[in-house]
C-alpha positions as CSV (number, residue, x, y, z in Angstrom):
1,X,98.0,123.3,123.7
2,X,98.5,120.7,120.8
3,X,94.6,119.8,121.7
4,X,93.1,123.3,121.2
5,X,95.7,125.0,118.4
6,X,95.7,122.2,116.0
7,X,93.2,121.6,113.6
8,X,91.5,118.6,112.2
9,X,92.0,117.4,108.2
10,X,90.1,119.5,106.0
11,X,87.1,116.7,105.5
12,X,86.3,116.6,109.2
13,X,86.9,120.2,110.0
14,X,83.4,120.8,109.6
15,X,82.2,119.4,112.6
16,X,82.1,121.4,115.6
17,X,85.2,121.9,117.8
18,X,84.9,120.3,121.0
19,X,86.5,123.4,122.3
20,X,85.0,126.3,120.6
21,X,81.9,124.1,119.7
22,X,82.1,125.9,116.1
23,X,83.1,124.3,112.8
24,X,86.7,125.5,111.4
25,X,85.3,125.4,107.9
26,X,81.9,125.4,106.0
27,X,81.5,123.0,103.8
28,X,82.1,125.3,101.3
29,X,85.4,126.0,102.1
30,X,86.3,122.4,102.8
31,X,85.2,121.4,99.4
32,X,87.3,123.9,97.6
33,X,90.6,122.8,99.7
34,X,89.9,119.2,99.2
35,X,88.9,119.7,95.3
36,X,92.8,121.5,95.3
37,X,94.7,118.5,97.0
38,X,93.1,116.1,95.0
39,X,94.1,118.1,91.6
40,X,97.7,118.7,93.5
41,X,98.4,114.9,95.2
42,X,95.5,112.8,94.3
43,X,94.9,111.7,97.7
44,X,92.2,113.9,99.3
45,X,90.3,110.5,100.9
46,X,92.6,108.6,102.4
47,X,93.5,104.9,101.4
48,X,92.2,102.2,103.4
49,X,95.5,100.7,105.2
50,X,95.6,96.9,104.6
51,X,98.7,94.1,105.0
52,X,98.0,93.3,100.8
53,X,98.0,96.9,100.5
54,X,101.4,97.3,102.9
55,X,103.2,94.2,100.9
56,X,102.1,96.6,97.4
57,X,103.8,99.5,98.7
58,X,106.8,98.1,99.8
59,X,107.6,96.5,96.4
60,X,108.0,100.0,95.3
61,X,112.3,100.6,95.4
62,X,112.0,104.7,95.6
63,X,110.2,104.4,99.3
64,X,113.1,102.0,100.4
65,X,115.8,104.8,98.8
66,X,114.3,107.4,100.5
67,X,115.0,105.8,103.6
68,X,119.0,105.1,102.6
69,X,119.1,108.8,101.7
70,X,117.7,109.9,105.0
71,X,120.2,107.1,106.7
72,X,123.5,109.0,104.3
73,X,122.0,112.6,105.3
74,X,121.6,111.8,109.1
75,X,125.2,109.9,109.7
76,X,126.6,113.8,108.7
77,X,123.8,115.4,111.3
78,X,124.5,113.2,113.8
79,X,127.6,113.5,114.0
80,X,127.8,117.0,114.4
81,X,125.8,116.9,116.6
82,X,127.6,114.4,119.0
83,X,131.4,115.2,118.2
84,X,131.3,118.9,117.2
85,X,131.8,119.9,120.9
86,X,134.6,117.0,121.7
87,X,136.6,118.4,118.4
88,X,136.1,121.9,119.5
89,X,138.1,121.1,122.3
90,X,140.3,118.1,121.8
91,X,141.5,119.1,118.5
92,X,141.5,122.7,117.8
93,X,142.5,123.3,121.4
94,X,139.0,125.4,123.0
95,X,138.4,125.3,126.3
96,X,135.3,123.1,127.5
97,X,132.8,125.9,127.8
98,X,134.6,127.6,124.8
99,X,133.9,124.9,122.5
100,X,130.1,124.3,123.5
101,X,129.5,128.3,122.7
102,X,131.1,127.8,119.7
103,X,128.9,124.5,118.7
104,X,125.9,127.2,118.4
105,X,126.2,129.5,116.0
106,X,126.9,127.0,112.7
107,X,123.3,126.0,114.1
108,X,121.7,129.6,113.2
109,X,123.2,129.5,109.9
110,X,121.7,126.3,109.2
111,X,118.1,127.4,110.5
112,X,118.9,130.3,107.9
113,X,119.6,128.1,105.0
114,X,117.0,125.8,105.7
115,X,114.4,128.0,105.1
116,X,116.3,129.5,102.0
117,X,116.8,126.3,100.2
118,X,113.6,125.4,100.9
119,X,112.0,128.2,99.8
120,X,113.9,127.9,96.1
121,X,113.1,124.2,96.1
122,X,109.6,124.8,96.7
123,X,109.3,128.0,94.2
124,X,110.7,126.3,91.1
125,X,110.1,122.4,92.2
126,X,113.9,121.1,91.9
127,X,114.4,119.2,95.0
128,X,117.2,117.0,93.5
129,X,118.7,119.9,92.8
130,X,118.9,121.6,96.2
131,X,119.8,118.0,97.8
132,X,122.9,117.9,95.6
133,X,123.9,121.7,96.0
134,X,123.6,120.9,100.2
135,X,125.8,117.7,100.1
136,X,128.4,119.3,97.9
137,X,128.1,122.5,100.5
138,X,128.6,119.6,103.7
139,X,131.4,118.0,101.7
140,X,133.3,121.3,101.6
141,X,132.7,122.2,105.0
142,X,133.7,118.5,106.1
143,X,137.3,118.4,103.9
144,X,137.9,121.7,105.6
145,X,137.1,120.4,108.8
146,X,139.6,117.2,107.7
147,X,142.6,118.7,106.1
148,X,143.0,122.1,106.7
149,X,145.3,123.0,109.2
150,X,144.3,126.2,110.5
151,X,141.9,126.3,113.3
152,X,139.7,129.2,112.1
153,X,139.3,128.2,108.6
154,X,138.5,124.4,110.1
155,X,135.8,126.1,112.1
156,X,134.2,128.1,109.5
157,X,134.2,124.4,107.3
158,X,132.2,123.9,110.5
159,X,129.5,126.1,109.1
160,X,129.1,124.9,105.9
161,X,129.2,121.3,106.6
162,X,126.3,121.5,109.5
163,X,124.3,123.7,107.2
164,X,124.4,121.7,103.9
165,X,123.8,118.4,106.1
166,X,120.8,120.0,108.0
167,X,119.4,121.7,105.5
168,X,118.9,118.4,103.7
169,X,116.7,117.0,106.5
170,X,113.4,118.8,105.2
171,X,114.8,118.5,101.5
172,X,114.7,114.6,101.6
173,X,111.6,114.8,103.4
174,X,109.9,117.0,101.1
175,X,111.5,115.1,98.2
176,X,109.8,111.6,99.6
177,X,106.5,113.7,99.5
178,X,106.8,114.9,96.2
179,X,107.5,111.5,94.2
180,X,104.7,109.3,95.5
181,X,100.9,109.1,96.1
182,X,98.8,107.9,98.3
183,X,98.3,108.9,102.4
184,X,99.0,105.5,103.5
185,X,102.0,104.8,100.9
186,X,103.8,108.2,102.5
187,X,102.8,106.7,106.0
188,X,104.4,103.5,105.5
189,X,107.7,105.1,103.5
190,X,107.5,108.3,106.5
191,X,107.9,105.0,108.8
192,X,110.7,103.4,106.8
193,X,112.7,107.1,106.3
194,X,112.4,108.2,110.3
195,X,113.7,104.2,110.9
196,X,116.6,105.3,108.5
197,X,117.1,108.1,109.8
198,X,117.8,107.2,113.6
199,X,120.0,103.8,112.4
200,X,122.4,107.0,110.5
201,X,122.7,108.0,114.2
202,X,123.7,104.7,115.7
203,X,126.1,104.3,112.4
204,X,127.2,108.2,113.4
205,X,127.8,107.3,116.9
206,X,130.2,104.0,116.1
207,X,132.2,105.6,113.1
208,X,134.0,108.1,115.6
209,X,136.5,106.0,117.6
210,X,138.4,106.7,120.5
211,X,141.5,105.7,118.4
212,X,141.3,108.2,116.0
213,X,141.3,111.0,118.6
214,X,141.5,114.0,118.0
215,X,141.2,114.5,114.4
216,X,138.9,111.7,113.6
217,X,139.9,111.5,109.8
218,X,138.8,107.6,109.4
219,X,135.0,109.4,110.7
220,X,135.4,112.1,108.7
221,X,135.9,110.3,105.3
222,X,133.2,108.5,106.3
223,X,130.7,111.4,106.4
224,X,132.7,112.8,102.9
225,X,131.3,109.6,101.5
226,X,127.7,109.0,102.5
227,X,127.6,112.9,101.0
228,X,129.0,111.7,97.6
229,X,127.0,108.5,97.4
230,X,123.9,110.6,98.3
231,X,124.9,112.7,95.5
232,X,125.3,109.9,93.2
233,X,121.2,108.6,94.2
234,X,120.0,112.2,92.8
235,X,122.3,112.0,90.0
236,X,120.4,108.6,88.8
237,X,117.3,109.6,89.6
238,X,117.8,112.4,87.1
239,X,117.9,109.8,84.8
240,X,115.3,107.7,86.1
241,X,112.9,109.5,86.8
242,X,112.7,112.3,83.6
243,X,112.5,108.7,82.2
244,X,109.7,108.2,83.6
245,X,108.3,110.8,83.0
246,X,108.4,111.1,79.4
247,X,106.8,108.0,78.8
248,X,103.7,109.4,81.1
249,X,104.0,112.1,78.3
250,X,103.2,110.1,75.7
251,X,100.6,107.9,77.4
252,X,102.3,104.7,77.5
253,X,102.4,104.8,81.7
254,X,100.3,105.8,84.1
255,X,102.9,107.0,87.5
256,X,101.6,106.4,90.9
257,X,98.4,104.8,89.6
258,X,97.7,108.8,88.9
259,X,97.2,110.2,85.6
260,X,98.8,113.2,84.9
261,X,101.3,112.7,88.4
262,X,104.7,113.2,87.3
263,X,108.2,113.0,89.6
264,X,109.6,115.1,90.6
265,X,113.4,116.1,90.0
């Protein structure tokens, strides 16, 4: 269906659809749209992808963070996704099928936030922001999860800790995008952050050991840490990159190789 339903990038979506042998756009149209992701991104014709070009990019540290964030956000996703079910049952006593019913619903509230924090971060451009306010939400949820005895309130810490960790997946994402130019640079740092990404689930899927069943505290510290160190990133970025950002103001650097491109916090 992919083949039919998806559309072409706005500079070839004048030609004729294979399918419906009609253009998607006039050229009109395609003008205007390309004319407004140039003014938003700068990158309406894409770069041409070379190894000098490659080595250029990936001098550039923020790319290479991006991927450690993703690594941080996804050793807390992962392992929620892998050992939610196992301490359901093992630890707060749920029977088998009990505790897979139960692994669903901290999944809707997290579809729910998702699209809530996205939306703010989107309407008043603070993706930092949002990133911080979801691993402060996951560490909650997670010392709840940790060091609270009762099984009900440990289950609701359940909620807020895959929410906030979730959530964070099309933050980082969408914070990547936002803080550099350039098709093929977000190709090559899209690359590095999915690569990231999966290693936080190999990392996930070593920290819980068999020996620290059924409460897996060691794990869980874990996870309360990648959040504060991801926390910690933002936090210096702050700093970094209103830095930055002032001295674009007064003219004395150009960001991105863009003028008037500015990061975002």
């Amino acid at each position: 269906m992919g083949y039919v339903t998806i559309i072409d990038f706005p500079d070839k979506s004048t030609q004729p659809s294979a399918i419906t042998k009609r253009p998607f756009l006039t050229v009109d149209e395609a003008s205007v749209i390309l004319n407004r992701i140039q003014r938003d991104r700068g990158d309406a014709v894409a770069d041409k992808l070379t190894w000098p070009r490659i080595g250029f990019h990936l001098r550039d540290w923020k790319i290479w963070e991006f991927a450690w964030l993703y690594f941080l956000n996804n050793v807390v996703a992962y392992s929620w996704s892998y050992f939610l079910p196992i301490i359901l049952r093992d630890d707060m006593g749920y029977s088998v099928a009990m505790s897979q019913i139960l692994t669903f619903p901290p999944y809707v509230l997290a579809a729910a936030w998702m699209f809530g924090t996205a939306w703010v971060a989107d309407r008043y451009r603070k993706r930092g922001l949002i990133i911080i306010f979801n691993c402060a939400w996951a560490v909650i949820g997670v010392c709840m999860m940790a060091y609270v005895a009762n099984a009900r309130v440990r289950y609701a810490g359940v909620f807020l800790g895959v929410s906030g960790a979730n959530a964070n997946v099309p933050s980082l994402l969408s914070y990547m995008h936002n803080n550099i130019v350039g098709q093929m640079k977000r190709s090559i740092a899209s690359a590095l952050l999915i690569g990231g990404g999966a290693c936080g689930g190999i990392a996930a899927s070593n920290i819980f050991r068999q020996q620290d069943a059924p409460k897996y505290t060691p794990a869980l510290a874990v996870v309360i840490a990648t959040q504060v160190l991801s926390i910690l990133h933002v936090l210096k970025n702050f700093w970094l990159y209103s830095r930055a950002n002032r001295k674009a103001d007064r003219g004395e650097v150009i960001l991105e190789e863009q003028e008037g491109f500015r990061q975002t916090l």
